[in-house]
C-alpha positions, -999 to 999 in steps of 0.1 A, spaced: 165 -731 -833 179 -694 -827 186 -673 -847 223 -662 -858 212 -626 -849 193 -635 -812 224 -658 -804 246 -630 -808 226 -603 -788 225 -631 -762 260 -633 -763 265 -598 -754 240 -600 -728 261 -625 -708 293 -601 -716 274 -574 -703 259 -594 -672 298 -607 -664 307 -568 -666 279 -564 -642 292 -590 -610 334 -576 -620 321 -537 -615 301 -550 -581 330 -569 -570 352 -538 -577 325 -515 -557 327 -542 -530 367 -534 -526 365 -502 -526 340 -499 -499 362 -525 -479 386 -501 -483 371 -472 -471 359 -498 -440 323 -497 -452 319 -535 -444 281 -533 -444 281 -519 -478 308 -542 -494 288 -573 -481 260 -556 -506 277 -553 -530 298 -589 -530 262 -599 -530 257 -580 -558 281 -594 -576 273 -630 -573 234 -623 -582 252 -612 -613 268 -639 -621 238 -660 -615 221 -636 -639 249 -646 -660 254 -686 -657 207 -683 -663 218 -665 -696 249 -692 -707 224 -720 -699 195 -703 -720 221 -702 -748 236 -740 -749 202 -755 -744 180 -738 -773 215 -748 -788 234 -718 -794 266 -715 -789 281 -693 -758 310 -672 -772 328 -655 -743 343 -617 -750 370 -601 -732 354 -583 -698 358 -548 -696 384 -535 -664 358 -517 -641 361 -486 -623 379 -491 -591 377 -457 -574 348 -429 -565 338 -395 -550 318 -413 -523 297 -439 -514 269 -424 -525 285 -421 -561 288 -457 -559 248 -463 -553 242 -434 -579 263 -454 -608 249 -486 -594 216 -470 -604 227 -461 -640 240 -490 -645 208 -509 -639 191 -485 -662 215 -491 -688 208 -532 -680 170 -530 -686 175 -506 -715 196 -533 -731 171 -565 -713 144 -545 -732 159 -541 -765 170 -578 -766 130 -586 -756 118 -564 -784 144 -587 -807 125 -615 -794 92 -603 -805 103 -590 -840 120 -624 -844 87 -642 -829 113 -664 -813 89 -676 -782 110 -692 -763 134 -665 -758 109 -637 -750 96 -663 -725 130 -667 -709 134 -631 -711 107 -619 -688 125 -630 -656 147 -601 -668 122 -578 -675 110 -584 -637 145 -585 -623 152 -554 -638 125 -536 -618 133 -552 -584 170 -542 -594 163 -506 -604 138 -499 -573 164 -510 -549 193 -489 -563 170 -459 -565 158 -467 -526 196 -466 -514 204 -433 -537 169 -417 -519 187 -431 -482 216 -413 -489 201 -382 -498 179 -383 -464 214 -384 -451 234 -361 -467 268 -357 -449 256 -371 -421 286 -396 -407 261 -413 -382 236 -419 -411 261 -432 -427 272 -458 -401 237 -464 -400 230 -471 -436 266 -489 -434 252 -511 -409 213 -517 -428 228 -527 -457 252 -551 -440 218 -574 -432 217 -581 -468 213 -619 -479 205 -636 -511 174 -664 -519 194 -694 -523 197 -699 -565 169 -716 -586 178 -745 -607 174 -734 -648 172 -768 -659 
C-alpha cells in the first residue's frame, strides 16, 4: 500500500510530466512557425514520449492502488529568442525533471517503499538519456552559431528523429 505522502508526490510527478509533453507541443508550434519542420517533428516527438512518461506514472499509481488525482496543467511558453533558446530551456527543463525524479526516489528510500523506488529507476535512467540529448543539441548549436546553413542542417538532422514503439506497463 502507498503511502498518503508517496501518492501525493506521485501525483505531482504526473502534473509535472503532463506539463512536460504541453511545453514540447508548444515548442513544436512555434518551430512550425518559424518553418523549422525538422525541429518541430523533434519536438512533437518530444511531446508524446512525455506523455508516455506520463500514462507509465498514472498506471504506477492505480495499480499499487493509489489514487490518480489530476491538477490543472500550467499554459506553457509559446514564444522564444531562437531556436537555440528552445534547446537551452529544453535542457533546464530536464534538469529540473531529474532534480524532481531524484527527490521523489530519495522519498522512496526514506519511506522504504520498494516497489516504488523499483518503478522509479526507469526515471532515474531516462533522465540521463534525456539530459545528454538536450545538452548534445545545445553543444550543435553552439558549433553553429549564426550560421543559417548549420542551421538548415541541424533543421534537417533532427528531422530523422523517431521514437521505439511504447512498452506495455502492465
Amino acid at each position: 500500500m502507498i503511502s498518503k505522502n508517496m501518492e501525493l508526490a506521485l501525483n505531482q510527478q504526473l502534473n509535472r510530466e503532463l506539463f512536460s509533453s504541453y511545453l514540447y507541443l508548444s515548442m513544436a508550434t512555434y518551430f512550425e512557425s518559424k518553418n523549422l519542420i525538422g525541429m518541430s517533428k523533434w519536438m512533437r516527438l518530444q511531446a508524446e514520449e512525455e506523455h508516455i512518461h506520463s500514462m507509465k506514472l498514472l498506471d504506477f499509481i492505480q495499480k499499487i492502488g493509489g489514487r490518480v488525482v489530476l491538477e490543472q496543467i500550467d499554459k506553457p511558453q509559446n514564444e522564444w529568442e531562437s531556436p537555440k533558446k528552445v534547446f537551452e530551456e529544453t535542457l533546464t527543463h530536464e534538469e529540473f525533471i531529474t532534480k524532481n525524479i531524484n527527490e521523489l526516489t530519495d522519498l522512496a528510500i526514506e519511506e522504504r517503499d520498494h516497489s516504488t523506488r523499483t518503478f522509479l529507476q526507469w526515471y532515474v535512467d531516462e533522465q540521463v538519456e534525456e539530459e545528454a540529448v538536450a545538452n548534445e543539441i545545445v553543444q550543435k548549436f553552439n558549433l553553429i552559431e549564426d550560421s543559417k546553413s548549420g542551421l538548415y542542417m541541424l533543421d534537417q538532422e533532427l528531422g530523422k528523429r523517431v521514437i521505439a514503439p511504447a512498452t506495455p506497463t502492465n
